[in-house]
C-alpha positions as CSV (number, residue, x, y, z in Angstrom):
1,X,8.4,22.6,17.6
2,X,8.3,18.7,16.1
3,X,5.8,17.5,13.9
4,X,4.8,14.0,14.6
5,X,6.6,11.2,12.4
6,X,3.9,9.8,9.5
7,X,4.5,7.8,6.7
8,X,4.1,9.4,3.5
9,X,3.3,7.4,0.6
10,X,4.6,8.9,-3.5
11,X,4.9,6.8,-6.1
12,X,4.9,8.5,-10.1
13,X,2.9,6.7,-12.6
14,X,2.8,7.4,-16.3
15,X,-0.4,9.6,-16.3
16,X,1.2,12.1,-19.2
17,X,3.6,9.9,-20.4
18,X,2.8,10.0,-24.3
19,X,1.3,13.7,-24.1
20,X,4.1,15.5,-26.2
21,X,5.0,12.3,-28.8
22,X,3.4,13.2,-32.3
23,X,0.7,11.0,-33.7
24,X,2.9,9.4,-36.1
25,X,5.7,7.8,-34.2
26,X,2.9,7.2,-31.3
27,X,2.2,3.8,-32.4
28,X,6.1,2.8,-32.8
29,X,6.5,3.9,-29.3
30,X,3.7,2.5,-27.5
31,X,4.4,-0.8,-28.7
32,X,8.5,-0.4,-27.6
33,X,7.4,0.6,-24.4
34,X,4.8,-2.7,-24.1
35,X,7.7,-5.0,-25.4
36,X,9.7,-3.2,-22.6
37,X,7.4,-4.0,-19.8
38,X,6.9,-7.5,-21.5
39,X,2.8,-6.7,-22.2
40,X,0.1,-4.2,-21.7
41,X,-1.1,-5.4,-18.3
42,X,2.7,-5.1,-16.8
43,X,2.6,-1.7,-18.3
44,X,-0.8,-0.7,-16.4
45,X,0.1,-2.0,-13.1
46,X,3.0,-0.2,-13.1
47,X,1.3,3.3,-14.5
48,X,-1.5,2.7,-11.7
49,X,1.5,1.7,-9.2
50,X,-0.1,-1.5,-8.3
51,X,2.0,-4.3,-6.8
52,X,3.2,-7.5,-8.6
């Protein structure tokens, strides 16, 4: 009747993430986002849900 306990690993990255922006606010937005995550590689490892 139980199913055995696992661990169960989910994490979202940011595979789609600038599918439905328009090409000409794209660039605008891309670059907010960077400045958000304080550079493209911070950015990355969090879309590829690396740790660090």
């Amino acid at each position: 009747m139980f199913h055995a306990k696992s661990l169960v690993t989910c994490y979202a990255g940011f595979t789609h993430f600038f599918d439905e922006v328009g090409r000409k606010d794209l660039f605008s937005l891309r670059n907010e986002i960077y400045s958000y995550f304080r550079g493209r590689s911070n950015f990355y490892r969090y879309s590829n849900a690396e740790n660090g």
